[in-house]
N, C-alpha and C positions, 0 to 999 in steps of 0.2 A: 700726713695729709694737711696741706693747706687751707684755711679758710677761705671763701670766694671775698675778693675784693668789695663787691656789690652789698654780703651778709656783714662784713665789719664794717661797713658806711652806714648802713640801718643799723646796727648794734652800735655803733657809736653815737648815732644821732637818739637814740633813744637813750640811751644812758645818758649822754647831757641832758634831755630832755626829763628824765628823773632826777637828775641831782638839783634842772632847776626849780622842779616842783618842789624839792623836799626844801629849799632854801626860801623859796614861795612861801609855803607852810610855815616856815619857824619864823618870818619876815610878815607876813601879815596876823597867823595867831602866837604869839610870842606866851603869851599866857596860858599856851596851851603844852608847853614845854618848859613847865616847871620844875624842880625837884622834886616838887610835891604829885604835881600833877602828872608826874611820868609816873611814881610809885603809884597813887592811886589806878594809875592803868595796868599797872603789874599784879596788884592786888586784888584787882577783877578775877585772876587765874588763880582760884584757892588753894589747892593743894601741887602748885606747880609753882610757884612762885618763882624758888628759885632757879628752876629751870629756864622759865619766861625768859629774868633778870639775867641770866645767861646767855641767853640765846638774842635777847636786845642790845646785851652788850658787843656779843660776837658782830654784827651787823650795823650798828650805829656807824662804823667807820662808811660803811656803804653811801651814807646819805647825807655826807659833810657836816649833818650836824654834831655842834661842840660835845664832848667826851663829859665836860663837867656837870653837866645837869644830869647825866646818867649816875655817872658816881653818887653824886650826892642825893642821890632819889636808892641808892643802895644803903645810904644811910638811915634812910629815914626806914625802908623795908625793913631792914636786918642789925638794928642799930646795936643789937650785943654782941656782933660778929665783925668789928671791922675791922680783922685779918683775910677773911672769908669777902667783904665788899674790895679790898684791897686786891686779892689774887682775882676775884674776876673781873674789874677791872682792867688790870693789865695785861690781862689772858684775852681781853676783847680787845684793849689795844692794839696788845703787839699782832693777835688774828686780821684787823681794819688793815693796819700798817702793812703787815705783810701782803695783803691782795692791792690793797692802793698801789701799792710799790710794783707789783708786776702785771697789775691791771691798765696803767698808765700807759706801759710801753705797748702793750695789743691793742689799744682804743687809737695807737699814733698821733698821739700829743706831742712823743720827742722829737718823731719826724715833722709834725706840722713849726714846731718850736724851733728848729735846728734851720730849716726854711724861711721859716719869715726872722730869726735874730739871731744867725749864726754867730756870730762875734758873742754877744749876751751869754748865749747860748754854753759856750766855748770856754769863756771868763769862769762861769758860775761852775760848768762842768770841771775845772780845773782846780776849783777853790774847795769842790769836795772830795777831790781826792786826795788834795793834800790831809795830812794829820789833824790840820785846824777843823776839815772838814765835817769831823767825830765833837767837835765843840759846837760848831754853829748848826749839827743838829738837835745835840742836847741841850744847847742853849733853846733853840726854836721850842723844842717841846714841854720846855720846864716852863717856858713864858706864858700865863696863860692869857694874854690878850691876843697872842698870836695862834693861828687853828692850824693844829698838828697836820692834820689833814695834805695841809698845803704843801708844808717838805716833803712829807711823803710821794707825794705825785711829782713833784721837780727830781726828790733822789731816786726813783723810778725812771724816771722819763732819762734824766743822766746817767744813770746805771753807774751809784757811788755804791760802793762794796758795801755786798749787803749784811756783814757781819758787823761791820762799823756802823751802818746805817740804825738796824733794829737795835743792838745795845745803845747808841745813842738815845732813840727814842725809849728806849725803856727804862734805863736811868732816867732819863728825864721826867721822865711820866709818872714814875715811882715816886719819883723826891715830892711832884705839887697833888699829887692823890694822895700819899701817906698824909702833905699837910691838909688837905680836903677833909678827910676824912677822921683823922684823929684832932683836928680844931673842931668840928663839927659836933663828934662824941664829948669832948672836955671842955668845951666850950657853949657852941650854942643847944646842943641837946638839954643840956642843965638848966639853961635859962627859960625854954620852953613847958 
C-alpha cells in the first residue's frame, strides 16, 4: 500500500523543517555541543549510560549533526573502553547511514534533484557507479571537514550500490574514529 501523496508532502516538509532546527541548534548554541558537553548530558542517565550513548549514537545521523563530537564525548564517558567507544560508534554510523540512504529516496529529493539538474544529476550518478565510486565515498567519509551526512543522502537519492556504499562509509569512518579516539586516550587524555 502506498503512501498518500498529500501525507509524504507533510512528512517531508516536516523533516526538513527538523533537520533545519537541529542545524539551528548546533549554529546558534555551538557551545552546547561539545564533547564535553554531550557527555555531561549522557551522564545525567546514571545507571543507563551506556545505553543512552547508544541510543544517541544510533540517531545522531537523524539530525545532521557532525558524528565527531559524539565520538569524542564517548571518550571522555568511557575513556577505558575505547574498543567499546569505537564499535558504538560505527554501529551508529553505519545505523544513520543506512536510513539516510533509504530515507532520502521516500522524502523525493532524487526525484526533486533529477528535475531541476538532470545532467548534474546524471554525471554524478555515473561517477558512483563506476569503481572510483567506492573511493570518493570513502574518501568523503574519512575527510572530516566534510559531513558524512551529505553522501550519504546523494548515494541514497542516486541509488549507488549499496554494499559499496556502506563498506565505503565504514572504512572510512573506522580509519578518523580509531584516530579520534585512540589520539584522544594517548594523547590528550594524559595531558588533562
Amino acid at each position: 500500500m502506498q503512501n498518500p501523496p498529500k501525507f509524504k508532502k507533510h512528512f517531508t516538509f516536516l523533516w526538513i523543517l527538523f533537520l533545519v532546527g537541529c542545524v539551528a541548534l548546533v549554529l546558534i548554541f555551538p557551545s552546547q555541543f561539545t564533547p564535553q558537553k554531550i557527555a555531561e548530558f549522557i551522564e545525567q542517565f546514571k545507571g543507563t549510560v551506556l545505553l543512552v550513548y547508544l541510543l544517541v549514537s544510533l540517531l545522531r545521523g537523524l539530525t545532521l549533526v557532525p558524528s565527531t563530537p559524539f565520538v569524542l564525548a564517548g571518550t571522555i564517558l568511557l575513556p577505558e573502553n575505547p574498543f567499546l567507544v569505537l564499535g558504538i560508534s560505527i554501529l551508529g554510523i553505519i545505523f544513520s547511514s543506512t536510513i539516510i540512504y533509504y530515507f532520502s529516496d521516500y522524502l523525493g529529493f532524487g526525484n526533486y534533484l533529477e528535475r531541476k539538474y538532470p545532467a548534474k544529476i546524471e554525471k554524478i550518478k555515473t561517477h558512483l557507479q563506476k569503481p572510483t565510486g567506492f573511493f570518493f565515498v570513502f574518501l568523503w567519509s574519512f575527510f572530516p571537514a566534510l559531513p558524512t551526512d551529505a553522501v550519504c543522502y546523494v548515494a541514497g537519492i542516486l541509488r549507488m550500490n549499496f554494499k559499496k556504499y556502506i563498506a565505503a562509509i565504514t572504512f572510512g569512518e573506522l580509519i578518523i574514529c580509531s584516530i579520534y579516539i585512540f589520539f584522544y586516550s594517548s594523547v590528550i587524555k594524559p595531558v588533562l
